[in-house]
Residue frames as a rotation matrix with the C-alpha (Angstrom) as fourth column:
UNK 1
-0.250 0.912 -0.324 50.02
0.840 0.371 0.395 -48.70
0.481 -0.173 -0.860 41.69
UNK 2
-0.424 -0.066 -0.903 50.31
0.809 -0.476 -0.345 -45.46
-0.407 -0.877 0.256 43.80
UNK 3
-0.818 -0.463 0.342 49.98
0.441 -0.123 0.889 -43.79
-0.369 0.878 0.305 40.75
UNK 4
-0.581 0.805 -0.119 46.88
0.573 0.509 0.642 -44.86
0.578 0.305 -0.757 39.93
UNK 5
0.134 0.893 -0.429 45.12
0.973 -0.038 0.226 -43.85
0.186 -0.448 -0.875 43.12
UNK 6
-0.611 -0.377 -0.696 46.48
0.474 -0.879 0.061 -40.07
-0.635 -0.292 0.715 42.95
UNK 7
-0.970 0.240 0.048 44.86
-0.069 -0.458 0.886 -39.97
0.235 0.856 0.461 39.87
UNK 8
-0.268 0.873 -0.407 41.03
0.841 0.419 0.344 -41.81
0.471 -0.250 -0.846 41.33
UNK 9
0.030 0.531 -0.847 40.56
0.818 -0.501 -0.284 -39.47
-0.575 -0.684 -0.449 44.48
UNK 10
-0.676 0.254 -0.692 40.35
-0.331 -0.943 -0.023 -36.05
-0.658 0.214 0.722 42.20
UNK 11
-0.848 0.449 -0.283 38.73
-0.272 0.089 0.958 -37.60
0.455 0.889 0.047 39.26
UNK 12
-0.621 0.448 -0.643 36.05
0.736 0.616 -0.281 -39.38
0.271 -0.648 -0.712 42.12
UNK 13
-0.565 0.006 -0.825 35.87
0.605 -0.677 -0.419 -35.75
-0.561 -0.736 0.379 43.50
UNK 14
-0.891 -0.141 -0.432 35.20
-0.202 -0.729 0.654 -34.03
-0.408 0.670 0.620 40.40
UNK 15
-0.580 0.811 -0.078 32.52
0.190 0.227 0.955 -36.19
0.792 0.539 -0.286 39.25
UNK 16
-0.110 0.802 -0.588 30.56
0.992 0.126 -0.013 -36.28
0.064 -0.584 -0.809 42.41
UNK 17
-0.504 0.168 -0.847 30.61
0.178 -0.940 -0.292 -32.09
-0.845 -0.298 0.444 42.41
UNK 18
-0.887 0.006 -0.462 29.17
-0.422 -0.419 0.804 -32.55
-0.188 0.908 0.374 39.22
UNK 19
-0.370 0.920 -0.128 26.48
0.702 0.367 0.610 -34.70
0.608 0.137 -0.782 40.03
UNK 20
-0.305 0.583 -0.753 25.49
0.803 -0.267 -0.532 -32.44
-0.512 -0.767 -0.387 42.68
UNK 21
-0.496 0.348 -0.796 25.24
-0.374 -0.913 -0.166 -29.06
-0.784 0.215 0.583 40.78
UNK 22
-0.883 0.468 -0.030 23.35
0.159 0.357 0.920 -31.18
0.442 0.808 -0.390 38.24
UNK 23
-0.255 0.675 -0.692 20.99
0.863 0.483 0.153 -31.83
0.437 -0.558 -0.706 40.82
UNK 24
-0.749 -0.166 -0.641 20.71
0.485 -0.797 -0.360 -27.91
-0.451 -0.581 0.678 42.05
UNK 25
0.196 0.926 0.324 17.74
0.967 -0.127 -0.221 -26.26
-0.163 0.357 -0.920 41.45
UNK 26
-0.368 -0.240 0.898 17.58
0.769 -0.621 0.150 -23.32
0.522 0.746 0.414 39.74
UNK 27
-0.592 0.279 -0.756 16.84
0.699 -0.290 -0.654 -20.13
-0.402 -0.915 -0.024 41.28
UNK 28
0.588 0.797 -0.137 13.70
0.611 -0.549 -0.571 -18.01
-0.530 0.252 -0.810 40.81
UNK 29
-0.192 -0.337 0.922 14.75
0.479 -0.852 -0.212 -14.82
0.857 0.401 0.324 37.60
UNK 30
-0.845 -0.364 -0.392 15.58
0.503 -0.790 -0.349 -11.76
-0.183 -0.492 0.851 39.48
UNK 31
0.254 0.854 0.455 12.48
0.907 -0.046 -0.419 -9.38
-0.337 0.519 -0.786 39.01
UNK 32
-0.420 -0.395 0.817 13.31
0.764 -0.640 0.083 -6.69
0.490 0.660 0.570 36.58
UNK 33
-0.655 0.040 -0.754 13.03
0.559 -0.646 -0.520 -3.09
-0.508 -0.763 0.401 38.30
UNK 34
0.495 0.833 0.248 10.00
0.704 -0.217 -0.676 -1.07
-0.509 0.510 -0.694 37.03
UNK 35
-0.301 -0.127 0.945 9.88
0.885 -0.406 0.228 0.88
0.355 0.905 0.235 34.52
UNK 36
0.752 0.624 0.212 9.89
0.411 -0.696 0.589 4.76
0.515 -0.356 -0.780 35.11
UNK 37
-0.668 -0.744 -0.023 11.67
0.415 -0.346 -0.841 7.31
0.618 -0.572 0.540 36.52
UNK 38
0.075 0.733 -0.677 9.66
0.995 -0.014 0.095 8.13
0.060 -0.681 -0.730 39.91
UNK 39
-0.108 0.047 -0.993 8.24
0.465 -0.881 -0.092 11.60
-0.879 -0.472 0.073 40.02
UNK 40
-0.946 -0.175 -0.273 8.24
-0.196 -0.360 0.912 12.18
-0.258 0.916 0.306 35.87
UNK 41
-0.120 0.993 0.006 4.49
0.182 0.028 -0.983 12.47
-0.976 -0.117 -0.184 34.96
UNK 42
-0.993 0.118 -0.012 3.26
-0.041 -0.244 0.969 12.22
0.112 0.963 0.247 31.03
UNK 43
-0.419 0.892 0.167 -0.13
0.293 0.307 -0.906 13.00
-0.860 -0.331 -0.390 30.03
UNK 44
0.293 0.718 -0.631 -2.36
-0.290 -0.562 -0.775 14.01
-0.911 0.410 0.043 26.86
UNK 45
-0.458 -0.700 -0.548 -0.53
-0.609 -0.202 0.767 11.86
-0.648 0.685 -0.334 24.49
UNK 46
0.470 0.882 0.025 -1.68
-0.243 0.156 -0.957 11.72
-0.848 0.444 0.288 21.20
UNK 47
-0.749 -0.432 0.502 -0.42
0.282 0.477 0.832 10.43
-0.599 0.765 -0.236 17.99
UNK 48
0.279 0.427 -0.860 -1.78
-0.356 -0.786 -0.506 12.62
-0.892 0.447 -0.068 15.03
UNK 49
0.210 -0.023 0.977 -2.19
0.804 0.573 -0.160 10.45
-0.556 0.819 0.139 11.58
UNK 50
-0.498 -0.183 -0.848 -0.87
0.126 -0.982 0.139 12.02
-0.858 -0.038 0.512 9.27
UNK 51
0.144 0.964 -0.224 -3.31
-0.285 -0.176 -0.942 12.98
-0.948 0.199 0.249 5.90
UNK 52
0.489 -0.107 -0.866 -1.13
-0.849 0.172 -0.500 11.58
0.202 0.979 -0.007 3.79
UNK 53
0.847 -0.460 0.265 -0.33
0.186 0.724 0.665 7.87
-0.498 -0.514 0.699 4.07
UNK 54
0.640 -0.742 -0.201 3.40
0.730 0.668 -0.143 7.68
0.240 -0.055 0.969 4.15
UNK 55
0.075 -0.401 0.913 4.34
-0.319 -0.877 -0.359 11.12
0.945 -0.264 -0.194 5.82
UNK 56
-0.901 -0.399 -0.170 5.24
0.268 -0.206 -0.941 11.60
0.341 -0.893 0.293 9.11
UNK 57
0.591 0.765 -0.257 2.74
0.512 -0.110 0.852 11.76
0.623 -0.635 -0.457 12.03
UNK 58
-0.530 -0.624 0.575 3.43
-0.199 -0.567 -0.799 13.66
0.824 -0.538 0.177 15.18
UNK 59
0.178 0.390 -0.904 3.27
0.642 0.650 0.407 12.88
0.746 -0.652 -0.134 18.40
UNK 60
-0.142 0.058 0.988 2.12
-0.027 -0.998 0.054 14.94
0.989 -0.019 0.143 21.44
UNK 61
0.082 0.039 -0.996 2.36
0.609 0.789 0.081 14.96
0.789 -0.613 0.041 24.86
UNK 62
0.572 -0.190 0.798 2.67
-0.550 -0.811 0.202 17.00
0.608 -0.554 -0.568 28.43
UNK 63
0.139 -0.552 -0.822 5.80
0.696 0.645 -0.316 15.90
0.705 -0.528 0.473 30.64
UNK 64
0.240 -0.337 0.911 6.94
-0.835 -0.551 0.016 17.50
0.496 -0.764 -0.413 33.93
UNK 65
-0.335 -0.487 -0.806 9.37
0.422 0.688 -0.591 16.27
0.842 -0.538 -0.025 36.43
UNK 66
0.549 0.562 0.619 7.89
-0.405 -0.469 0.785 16.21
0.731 -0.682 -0.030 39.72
UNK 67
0.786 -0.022 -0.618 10.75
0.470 0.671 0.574 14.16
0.402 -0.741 0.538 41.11
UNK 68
0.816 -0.575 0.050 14.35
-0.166 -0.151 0.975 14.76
-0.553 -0.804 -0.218 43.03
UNK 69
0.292 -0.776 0.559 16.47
0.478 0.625 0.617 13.64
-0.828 0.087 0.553 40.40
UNK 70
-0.062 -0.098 -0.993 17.65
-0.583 -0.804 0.116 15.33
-0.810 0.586 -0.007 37.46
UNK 71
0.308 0.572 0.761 15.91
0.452 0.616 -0.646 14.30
-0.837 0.542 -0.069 34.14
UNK 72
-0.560 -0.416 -0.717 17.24
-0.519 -0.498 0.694 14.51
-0.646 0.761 0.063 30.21
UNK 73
0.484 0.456 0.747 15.06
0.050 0.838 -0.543 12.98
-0.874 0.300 0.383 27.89
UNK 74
-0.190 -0.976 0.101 17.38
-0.275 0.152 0.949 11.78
-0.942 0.153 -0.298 25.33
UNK 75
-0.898 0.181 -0.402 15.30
-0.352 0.255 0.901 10.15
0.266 0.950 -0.165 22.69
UNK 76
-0.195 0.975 0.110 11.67
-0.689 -0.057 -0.723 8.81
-0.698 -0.217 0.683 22.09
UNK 77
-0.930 -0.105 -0.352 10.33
-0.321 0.698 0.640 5.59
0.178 0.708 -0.683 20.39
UNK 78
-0.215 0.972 0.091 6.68
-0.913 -0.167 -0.371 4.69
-0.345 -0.163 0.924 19.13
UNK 79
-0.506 0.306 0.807 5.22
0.445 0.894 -0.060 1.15
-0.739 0.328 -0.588 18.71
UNK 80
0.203 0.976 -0.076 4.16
0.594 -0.184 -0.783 1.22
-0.779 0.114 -0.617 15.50
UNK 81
0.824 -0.509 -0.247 6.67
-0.547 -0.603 -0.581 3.66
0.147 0.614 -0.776 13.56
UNK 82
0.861 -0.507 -0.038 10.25
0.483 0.838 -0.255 2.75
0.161 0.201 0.966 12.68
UNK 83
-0.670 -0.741 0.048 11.85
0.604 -0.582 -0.544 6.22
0.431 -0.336 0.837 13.74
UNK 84
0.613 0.786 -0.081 10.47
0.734 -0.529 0.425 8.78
0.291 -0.320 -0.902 15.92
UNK 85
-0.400 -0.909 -0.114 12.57
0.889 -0.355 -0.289 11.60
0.222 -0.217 0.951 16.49
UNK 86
0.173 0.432 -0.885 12.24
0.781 -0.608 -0.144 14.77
-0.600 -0.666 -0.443 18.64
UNK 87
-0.304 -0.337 0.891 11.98
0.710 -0.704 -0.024 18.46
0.635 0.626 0.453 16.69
UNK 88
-0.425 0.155 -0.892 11.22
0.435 -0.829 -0.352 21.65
-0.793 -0.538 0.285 17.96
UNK 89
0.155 0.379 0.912 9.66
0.878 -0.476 0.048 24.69
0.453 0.794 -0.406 15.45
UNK 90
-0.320 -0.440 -0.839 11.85
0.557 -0.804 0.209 27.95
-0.766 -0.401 0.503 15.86
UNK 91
0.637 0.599 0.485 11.38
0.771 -0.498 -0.398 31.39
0.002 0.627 -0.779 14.68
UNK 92
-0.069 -0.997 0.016 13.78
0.916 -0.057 0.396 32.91
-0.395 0.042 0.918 12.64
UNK 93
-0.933 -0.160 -0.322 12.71
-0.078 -0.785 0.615 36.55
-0.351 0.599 0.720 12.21
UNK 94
-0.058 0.950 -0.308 9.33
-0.711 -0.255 -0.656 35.36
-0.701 0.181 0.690 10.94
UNK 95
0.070 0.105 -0.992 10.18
-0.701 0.713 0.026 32.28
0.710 0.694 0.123 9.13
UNK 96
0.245 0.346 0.905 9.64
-0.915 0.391 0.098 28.92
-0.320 -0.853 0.413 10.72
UNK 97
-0.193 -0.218 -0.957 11.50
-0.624 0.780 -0.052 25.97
0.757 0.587 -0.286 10.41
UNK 98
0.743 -0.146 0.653 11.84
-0.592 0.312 0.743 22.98
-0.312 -0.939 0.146 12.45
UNK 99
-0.117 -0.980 -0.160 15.01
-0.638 0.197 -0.745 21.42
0.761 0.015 -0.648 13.44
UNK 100
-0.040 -0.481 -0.876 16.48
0.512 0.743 -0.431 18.08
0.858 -0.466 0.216 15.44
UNK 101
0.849 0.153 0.505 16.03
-0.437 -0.333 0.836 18.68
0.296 -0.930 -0.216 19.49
UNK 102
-0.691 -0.704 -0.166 19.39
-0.313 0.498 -0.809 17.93
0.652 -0.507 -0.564 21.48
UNK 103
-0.569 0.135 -0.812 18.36
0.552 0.794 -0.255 16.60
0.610 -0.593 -0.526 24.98
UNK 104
-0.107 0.481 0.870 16.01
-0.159 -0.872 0.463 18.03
0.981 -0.089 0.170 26.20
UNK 105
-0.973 -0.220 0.062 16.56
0.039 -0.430 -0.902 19.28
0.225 -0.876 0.427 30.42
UNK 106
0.235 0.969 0.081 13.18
0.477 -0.187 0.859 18.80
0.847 -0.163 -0.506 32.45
UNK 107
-0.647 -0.269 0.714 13.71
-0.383 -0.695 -0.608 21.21
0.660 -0.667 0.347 35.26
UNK 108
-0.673 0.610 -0.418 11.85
0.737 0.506 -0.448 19.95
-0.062 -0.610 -0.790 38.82
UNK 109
-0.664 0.455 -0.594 8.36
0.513 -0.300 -0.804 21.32
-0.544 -0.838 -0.034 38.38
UNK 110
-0.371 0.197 -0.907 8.39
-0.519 -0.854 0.027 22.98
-0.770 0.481 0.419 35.18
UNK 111
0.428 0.553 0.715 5.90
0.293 0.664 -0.688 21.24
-0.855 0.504 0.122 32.56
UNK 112
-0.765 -0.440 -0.470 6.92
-0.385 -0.272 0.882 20.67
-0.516 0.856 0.039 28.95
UNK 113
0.219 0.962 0.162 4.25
-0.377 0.237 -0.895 20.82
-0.900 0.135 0.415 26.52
UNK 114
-0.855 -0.371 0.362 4.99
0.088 0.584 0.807 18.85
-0.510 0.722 -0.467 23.30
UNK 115
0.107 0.968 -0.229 2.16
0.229 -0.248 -0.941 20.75
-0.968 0.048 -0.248 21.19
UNK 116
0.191 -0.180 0.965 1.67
0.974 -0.085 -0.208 21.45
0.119 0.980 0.159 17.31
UNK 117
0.936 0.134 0.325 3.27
0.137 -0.991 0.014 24.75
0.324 0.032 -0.946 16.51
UNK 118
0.399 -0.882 0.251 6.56
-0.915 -0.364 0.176 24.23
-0.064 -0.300 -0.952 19.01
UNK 119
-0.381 -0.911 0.157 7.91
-0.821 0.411 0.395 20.54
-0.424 0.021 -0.905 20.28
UNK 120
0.612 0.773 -0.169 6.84
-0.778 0.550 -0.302 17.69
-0.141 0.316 0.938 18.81
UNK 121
-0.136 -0.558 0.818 7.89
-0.020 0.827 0.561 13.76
-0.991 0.060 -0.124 18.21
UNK 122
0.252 0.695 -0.674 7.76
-0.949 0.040 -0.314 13.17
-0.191 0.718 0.669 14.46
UNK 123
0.088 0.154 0.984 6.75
-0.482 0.871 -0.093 9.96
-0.872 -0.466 0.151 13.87
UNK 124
-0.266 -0.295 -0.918 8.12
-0.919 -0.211 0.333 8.29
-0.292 0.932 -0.215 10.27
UNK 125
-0.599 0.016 -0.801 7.05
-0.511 0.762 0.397 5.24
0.617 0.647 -0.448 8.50
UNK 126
-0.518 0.475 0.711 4.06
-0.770 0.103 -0.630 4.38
-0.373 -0.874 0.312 10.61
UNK 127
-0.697 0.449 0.559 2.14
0.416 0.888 -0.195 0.55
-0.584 0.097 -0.806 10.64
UNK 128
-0.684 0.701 -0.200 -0.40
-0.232 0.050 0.971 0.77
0.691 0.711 0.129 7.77
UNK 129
-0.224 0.846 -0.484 -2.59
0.448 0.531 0.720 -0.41
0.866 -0.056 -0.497 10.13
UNK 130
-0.712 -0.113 -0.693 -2.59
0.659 -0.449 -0.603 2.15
-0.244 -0.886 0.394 12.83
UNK 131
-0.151 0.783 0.603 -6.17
0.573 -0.428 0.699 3.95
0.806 0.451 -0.384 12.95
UNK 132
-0.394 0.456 0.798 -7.99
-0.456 -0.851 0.261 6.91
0.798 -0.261 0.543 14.70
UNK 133
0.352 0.919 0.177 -9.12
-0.657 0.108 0.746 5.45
0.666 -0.379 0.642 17.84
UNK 134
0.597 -0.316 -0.737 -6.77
0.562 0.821 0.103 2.69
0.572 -0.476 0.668 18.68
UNK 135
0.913 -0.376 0.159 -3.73
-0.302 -0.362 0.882 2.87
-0.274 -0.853 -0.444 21.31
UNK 136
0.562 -0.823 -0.080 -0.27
0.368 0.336 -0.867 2.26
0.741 0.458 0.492 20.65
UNK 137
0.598 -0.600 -0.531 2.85
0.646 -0.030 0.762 3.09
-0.473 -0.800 0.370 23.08
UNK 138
0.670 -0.633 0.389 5.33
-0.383 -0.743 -0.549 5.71
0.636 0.219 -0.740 23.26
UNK 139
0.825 -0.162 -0.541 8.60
0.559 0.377 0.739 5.04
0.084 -0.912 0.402 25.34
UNK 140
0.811 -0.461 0.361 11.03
-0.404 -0.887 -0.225 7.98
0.424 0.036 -0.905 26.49
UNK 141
0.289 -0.819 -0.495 14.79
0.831 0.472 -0.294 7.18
0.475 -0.326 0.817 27.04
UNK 142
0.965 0.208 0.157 16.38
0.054 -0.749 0.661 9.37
0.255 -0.629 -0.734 29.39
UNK 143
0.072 -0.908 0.412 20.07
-0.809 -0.295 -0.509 10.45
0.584 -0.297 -0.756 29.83
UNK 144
-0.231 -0.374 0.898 21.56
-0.922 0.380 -0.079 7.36
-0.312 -0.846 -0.433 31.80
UNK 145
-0.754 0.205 -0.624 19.71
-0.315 0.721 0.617 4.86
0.577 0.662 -0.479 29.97
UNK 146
-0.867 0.488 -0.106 16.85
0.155 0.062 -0.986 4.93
-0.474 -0.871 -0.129 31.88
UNK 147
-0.785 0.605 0.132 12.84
0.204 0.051 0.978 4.29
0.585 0.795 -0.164 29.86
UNK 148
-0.425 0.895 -0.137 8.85
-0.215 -0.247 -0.945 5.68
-0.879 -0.372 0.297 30.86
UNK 149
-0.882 0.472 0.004 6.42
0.043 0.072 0.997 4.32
0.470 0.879 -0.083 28.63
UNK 150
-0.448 0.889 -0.092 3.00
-0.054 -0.129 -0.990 5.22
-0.892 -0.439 0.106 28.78
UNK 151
-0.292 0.426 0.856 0.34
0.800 0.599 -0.025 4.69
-0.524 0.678 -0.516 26.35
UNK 152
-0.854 -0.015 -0.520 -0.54
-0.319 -0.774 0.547 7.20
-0.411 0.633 0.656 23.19
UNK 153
0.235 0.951 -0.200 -4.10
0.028 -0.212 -0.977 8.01
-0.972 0.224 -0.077 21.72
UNK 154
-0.757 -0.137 0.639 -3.97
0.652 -0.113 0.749 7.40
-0.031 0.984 0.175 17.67
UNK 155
0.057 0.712 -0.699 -6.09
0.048 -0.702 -0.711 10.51
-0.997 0.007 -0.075 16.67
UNK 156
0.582 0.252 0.774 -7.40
0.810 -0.094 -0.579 11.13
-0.073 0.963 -0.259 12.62
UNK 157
-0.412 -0.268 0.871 -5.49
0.684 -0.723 0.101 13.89
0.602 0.637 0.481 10.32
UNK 158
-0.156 0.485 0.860 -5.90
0.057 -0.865 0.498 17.04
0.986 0.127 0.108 12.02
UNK 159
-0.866 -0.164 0.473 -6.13
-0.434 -0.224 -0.872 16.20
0.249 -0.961 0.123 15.75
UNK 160
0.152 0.890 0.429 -9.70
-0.988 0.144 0.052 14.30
-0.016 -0.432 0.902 16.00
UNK 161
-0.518 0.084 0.851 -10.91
-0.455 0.816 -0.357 10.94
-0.724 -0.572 -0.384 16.26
């Protein structure tokens, strides 16, 4: 019979701790830390349709770190496209190609312009349904795994509206 009750008082124990944490309310979600690295500033970005549907658009933009921390921007992704991928446009002698950007190093202070001619996002397989006028997102990854999205003008072939 002794048996018996060695076995009751845990099994007694076990169930009441189990009715309580049934009975525990849940606690509020954590809130998710903004987005942004503090002191990185984007502006003038445009998305540039390109004049043939199914080429490559480019995307344009001005960045500058204005903060304390050291900044790499690592990669770039547009709502809207299924690859976006950073290039540059070097001069070799008088030819011009463009070529794949490694990370690219924002120095504190020093704007980067992202302009037709030098860097640029190009933007591949873009939504049929993306027009001159509307808005769409851009969102920059940064060394560390760190994201800044900000919103992106859709501009016609050629740079207008």
């Amino acid at each position: 019979m002794r048996m018996k009750k060695t076995y009751i008082a845990p099994l007694a124990l076990a169930f009441a701790v189990a009715g309580l944490s049934a009975c525990k309310q849940e606690s509020a979600p954590a809130e998710a830390a903004p987005e942004g690295i503090a002191g990185v500033e984007i502006s003038n970005a445009r998305l540039v349709l390109p004049a043939v549907k199914g080429n490559p658009g480019a995307l344009y933009f001005d960045i500058v770190n204005a903060g304390d921390e050291f900044v790499a921007m690592r990669a770039v992704a547009v709502t809207g496209a299924k690859e976006a991928m950073m290039h540059e446009t070097i001069d070799e002698g008088g030819t011009t190609r463009m070529a794949a950007m490694a990370p690219l190093s924002l120095d504190k202070g020093v704007p980067v312009s992202f302009a037709p001619g030098g860097k640029h996002v190009m933007v591949m397989d873009l939504d049929e349904n993306l027009a001159a006028g509307d808005t769409t997102e851009a969102t920059i990854t940064f060394a560390g795994g760190d994201k800044q999205s900000f919103p992106v003008k859709v501009e016609a072939p050629g740079g207008s509206d």
